[in-house]
C-alpha positions in Angstrom: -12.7 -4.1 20.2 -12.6 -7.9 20.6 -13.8 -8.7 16.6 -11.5 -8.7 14.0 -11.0 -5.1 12.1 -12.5 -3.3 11.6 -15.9 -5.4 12.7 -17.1 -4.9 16.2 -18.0 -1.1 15.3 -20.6 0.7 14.3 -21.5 0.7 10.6 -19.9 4.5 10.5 -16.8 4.0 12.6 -16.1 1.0 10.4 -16.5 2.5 7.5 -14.0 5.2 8.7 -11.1 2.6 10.0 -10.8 0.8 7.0 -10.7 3.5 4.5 -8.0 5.6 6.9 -6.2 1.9 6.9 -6.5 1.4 3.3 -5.6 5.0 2.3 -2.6 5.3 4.4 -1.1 1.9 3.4 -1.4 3.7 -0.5 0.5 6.8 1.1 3.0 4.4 2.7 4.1 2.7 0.0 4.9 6.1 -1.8 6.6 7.3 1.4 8.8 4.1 1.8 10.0 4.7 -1.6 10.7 8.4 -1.3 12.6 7.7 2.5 14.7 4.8 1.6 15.5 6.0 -1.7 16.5 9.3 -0.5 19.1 7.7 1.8 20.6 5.4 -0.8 20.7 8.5 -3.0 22.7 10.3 0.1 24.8 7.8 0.6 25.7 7.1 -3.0 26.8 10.8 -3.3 29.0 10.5 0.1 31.0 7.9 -1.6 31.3 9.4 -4.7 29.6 6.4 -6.4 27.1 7.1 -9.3 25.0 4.0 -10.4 22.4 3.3 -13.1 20.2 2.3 -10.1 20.9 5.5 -8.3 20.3 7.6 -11.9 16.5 6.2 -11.9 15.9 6.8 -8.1 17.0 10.8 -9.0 14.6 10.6 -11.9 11.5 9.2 -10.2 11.9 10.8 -6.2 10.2 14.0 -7.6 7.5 12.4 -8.6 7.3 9.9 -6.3 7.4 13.1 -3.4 4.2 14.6 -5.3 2.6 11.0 -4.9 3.3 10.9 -1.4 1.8 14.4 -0.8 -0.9 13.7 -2.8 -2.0 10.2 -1.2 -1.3 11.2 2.4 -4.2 13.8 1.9 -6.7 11.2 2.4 -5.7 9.7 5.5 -5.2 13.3 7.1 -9.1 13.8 6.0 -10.1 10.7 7.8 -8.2 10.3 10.8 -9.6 14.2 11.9 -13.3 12.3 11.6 -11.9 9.5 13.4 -9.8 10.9 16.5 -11.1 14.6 16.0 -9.7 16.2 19.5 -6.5 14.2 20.2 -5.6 15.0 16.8 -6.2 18.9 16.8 -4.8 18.8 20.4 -1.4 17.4 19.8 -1.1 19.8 16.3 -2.0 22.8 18.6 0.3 22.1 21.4 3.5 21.4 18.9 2.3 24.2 17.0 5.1 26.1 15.0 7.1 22.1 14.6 3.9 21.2 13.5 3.8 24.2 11.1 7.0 23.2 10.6 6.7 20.4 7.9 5.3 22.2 5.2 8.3 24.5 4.2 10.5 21.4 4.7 8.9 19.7 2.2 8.8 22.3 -0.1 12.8 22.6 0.8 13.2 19.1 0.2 10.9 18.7 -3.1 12.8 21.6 -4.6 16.2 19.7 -3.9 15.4 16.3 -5.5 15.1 18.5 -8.5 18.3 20.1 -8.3 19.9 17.1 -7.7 19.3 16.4 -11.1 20.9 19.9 -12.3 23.9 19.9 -14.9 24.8 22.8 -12.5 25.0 20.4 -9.4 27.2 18.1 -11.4 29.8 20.6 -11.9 29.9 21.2 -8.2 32.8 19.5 -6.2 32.0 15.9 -4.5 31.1 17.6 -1.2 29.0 20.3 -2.4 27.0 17.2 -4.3 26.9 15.0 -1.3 25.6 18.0 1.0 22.7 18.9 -1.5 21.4 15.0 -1.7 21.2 14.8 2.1 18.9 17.9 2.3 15.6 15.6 1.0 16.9 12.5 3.2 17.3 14.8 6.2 13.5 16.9 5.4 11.8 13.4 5.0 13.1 11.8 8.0 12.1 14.7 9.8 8.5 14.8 8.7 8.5 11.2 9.6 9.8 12.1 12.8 7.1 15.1 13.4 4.3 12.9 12.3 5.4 9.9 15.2 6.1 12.7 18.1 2.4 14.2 16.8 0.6 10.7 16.5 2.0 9.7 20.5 1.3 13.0 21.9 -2.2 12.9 20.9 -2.5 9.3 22.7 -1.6 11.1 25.9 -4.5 12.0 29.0 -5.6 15.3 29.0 -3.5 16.2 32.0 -0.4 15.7 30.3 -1.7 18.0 27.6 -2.5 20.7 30.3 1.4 20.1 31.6 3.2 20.2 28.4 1.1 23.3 27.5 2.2 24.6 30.9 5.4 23.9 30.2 6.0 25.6 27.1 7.8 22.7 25.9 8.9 22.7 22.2 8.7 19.0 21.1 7.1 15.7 22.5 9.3 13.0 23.7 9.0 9.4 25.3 11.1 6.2 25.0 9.2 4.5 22.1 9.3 7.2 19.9 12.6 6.9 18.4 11.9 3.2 18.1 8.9 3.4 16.6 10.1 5.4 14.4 12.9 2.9 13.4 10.7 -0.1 12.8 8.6 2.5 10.0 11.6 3.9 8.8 13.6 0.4 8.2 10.5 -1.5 6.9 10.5 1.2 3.9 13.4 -0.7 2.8 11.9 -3.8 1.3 9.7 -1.9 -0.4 11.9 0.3 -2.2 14.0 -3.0 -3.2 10.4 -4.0 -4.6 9.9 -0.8 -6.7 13.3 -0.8 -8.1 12.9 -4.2 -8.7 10.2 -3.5 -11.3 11.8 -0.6 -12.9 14.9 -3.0 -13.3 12.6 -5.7 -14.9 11.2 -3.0 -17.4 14.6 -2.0 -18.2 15.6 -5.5 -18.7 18.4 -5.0 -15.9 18.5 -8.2 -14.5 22.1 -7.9 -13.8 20.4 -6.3 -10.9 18.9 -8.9 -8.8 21.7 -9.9 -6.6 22.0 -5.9 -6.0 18.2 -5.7 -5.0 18.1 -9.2 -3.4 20.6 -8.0 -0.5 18.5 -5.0 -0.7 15.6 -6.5 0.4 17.2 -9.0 2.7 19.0 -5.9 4.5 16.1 -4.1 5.1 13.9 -7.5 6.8 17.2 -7.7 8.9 16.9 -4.0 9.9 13.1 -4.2 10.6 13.5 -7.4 12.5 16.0 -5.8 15.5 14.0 -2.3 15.1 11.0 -4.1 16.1 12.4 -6.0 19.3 13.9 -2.8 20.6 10.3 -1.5 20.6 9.0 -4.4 21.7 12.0 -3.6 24.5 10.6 0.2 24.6 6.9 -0.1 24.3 5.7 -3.9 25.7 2.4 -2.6 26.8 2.0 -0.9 23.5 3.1 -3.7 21.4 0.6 -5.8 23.1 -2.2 -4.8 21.5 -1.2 -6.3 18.5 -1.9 -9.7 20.2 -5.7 -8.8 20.5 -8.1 -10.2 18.4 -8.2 -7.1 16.6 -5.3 -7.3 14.9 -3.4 -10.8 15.8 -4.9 -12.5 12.1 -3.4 -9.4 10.2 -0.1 -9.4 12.2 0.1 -13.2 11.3 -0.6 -12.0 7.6 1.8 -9.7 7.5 4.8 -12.1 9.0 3.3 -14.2 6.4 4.2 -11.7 3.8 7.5 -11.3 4.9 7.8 -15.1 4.9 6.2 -14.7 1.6 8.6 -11.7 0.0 11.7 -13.2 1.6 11.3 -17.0 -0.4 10.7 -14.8 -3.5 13.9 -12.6 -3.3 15.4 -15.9 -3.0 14.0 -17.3 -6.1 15.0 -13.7 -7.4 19.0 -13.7 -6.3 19.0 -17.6 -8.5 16.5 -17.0 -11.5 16.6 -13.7 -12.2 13.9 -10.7 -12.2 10.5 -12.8 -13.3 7.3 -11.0 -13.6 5.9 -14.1 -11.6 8.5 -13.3 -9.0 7.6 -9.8 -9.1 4.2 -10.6 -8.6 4.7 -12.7 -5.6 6.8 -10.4 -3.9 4.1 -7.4 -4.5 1.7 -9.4 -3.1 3.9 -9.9 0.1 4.6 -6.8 0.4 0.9 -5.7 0.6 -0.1 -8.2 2.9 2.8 -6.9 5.3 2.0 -3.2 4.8 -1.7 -3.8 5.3 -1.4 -6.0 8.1 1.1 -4.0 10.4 -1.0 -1.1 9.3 -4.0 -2.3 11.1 -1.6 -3.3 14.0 -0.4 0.2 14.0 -4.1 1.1 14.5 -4.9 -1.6 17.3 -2.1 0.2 19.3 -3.5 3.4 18.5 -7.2 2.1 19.4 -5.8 0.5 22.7 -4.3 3.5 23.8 -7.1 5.8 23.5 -9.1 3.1 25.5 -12.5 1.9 24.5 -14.8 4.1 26.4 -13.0 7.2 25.1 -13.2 5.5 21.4 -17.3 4.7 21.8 -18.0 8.6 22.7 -16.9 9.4 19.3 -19.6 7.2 17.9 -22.2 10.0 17.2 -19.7 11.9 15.6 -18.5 9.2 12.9 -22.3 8.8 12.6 -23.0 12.2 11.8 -20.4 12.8 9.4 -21.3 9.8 7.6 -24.8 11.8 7.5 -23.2 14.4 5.6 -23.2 13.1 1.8 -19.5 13.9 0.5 -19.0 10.4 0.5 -19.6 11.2 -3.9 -17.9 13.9 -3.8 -14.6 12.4 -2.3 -14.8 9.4 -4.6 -14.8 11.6 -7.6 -11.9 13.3 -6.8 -9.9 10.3 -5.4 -10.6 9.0 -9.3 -9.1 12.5 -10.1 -6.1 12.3 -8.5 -5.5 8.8 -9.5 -5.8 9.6 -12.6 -3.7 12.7 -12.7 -0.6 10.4 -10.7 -1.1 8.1 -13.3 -0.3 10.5 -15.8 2.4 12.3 -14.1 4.3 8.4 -14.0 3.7 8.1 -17.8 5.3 11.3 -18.5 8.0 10.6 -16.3 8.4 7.4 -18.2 8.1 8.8 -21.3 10.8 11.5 -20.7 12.9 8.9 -19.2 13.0 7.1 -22.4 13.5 10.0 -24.4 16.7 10.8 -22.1 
């Protein structure tokens, strides 16, 4: 674990790492859209204000939901070949709150669509304001089920054999709530991002400043999220200052440096596609990077002699030949979001 990711493993393990990486950055970016949008959504409705920006993020959270779901599938595949008893562990010992998520999200899918409902509209404000809270509130709990499930599994097998013992419901420790934080404020730059596109294809460039302080907010947010992990969590956090992951982190600062000079040139210009551009690139740069840092922690945790006995058993599901098989259906599925956002589009524009 002293090369830079995911080099310094075995052809299999490596293999393994970067796609899970790669694959959940996809699934983040969907997520980040669908979290931060669902709050502004919420909050909108509790103050009884009704924007054009708001009207687009109620048209495209459904499909942005079944995006999420769809690309957070991979990932799931890969880190069970990665981490294989941590990971069944810490589901088996939450159990029914692991179970849990599932009818949530079906709760909270079925909601963004009837906040769209002529029926909802007619509602008083309060009966409006409690239906948009219902996705915010199931998305932040999945988000919050997935962190207490990712740090239990990073826990020694005695602790498991306690908490069993215990009958203890749910998983906590000072960094989770942090952790959470830091995830759950950087998915506001990216939302300002995505909106920022589907402004510049509407030609709303009245709505840079809007976006601009967006964007700004959420780097603020992110910034003090991440020193009160840092507060929580220093050993954790120092893993990120390995050689493992210290050139991505400094990438993805440099996105942020990158994103935050762009907004700029966004809050005086206007919405450019070259602005645009730049500020996607950022944007990936930062979500890749802290991705990988998210992974050093995980890989320091576990501890490297614990990681290497897992070795033969990347290497023999490598051995196994669905490597075809999962590549046609990730073209599949790419294909068939693609064509759920041009029929969203297109019935956007009809409407």
């Amino acid at each position: 674990m002293d090369a830079v990711f995911p080099f310094g493993f075995p052809s299999a393990t490596a293999f393994y790492l970067a796609v899970y990486v790669l694959t959940l950055a996809v699934h983040v970016v969907f997520m980040n859209y669908v979290l931060a949008g669902s709050a502004i959504v919420a909050g909108s409705a509790l103050m009884r204000r009704d924007e054009r920006v708001v009207r687009v993020l109620k048209d495209w959270l459904p499909v942005m939901l079944s995006g999420a779901i769809t690309a957070g599938v991979a990932p799931l595949l890969f880190i069970q070949i990665l981490y294989k008893q941590a990971f069944y562990t810490a589901n088996l010992l939450l159990f029914h709150r692991w179970m849990l998520i599932l009818p949530v999200l079906i709760v909270g899918f079925y909601a963004l669509y009837l906040m769209k409902s002529g029926w909802l509209s007619r509602r008083r404000g309060w009966a409006r304001a409690a239906v948009t809270a219902v996705p915010f509130a199931t998305i932040a709990f999945v988000g919050y089920s997935w962190t207490e499930n990712h740090l239990l599994s990073l826990r020694d097998r005695a602790y498991w054999v306690d908490f069993y013992a215990g009958d203890r419901p749910v998983h906590t420790e000072p960094q989770l709530v942090p952790r959470l934080l830091v995830w759950a404020c950087g998915s506001v730059p990216t939302l300002a991002a995505l909106l920022a596109w589907q402004a510049w294809y509407r030609g709303w460039h009245d709505e840079r400043k809007g976006l601009a302080r967006l964007a700004f907010a959420g780097f603020a947010l992110t910034g003090a999220a991440s020193l009160i992990y840092w507060l929580a969590a220093p050993e954790q956090v120092s893993a990120i200052s390995s050689p493992m992951a210290l050139p991505y982190f400094i990438a993805a600062c440099a996105g942020l440096v990158i994103q935050a000079g762009s907004w700029a040139a966004v809050w005086r210009a206007g919405l450019s596609t070259r602005a645009l551009t730049v500020i996607s690139i950022g944007l990936a740069m930062t979500i890749v990077g802290m991705t990988v840092c998210r992974e050093a922690v995980r890989l320091q945790a576990v501890g490297a002699d614990a990681f290497e006995r897992l070795y033969p058993l990347h290497r023999d599901a490598a051995a196994k030949g669905g490597l075809p098989i999962f590549v046609s259906f990730l073209v599949l599925n790419a294909g068939l979001i693609g064509l759920c956002f041009v029929l969203v589009r297109r019935g956007t524009r009809a409407a």
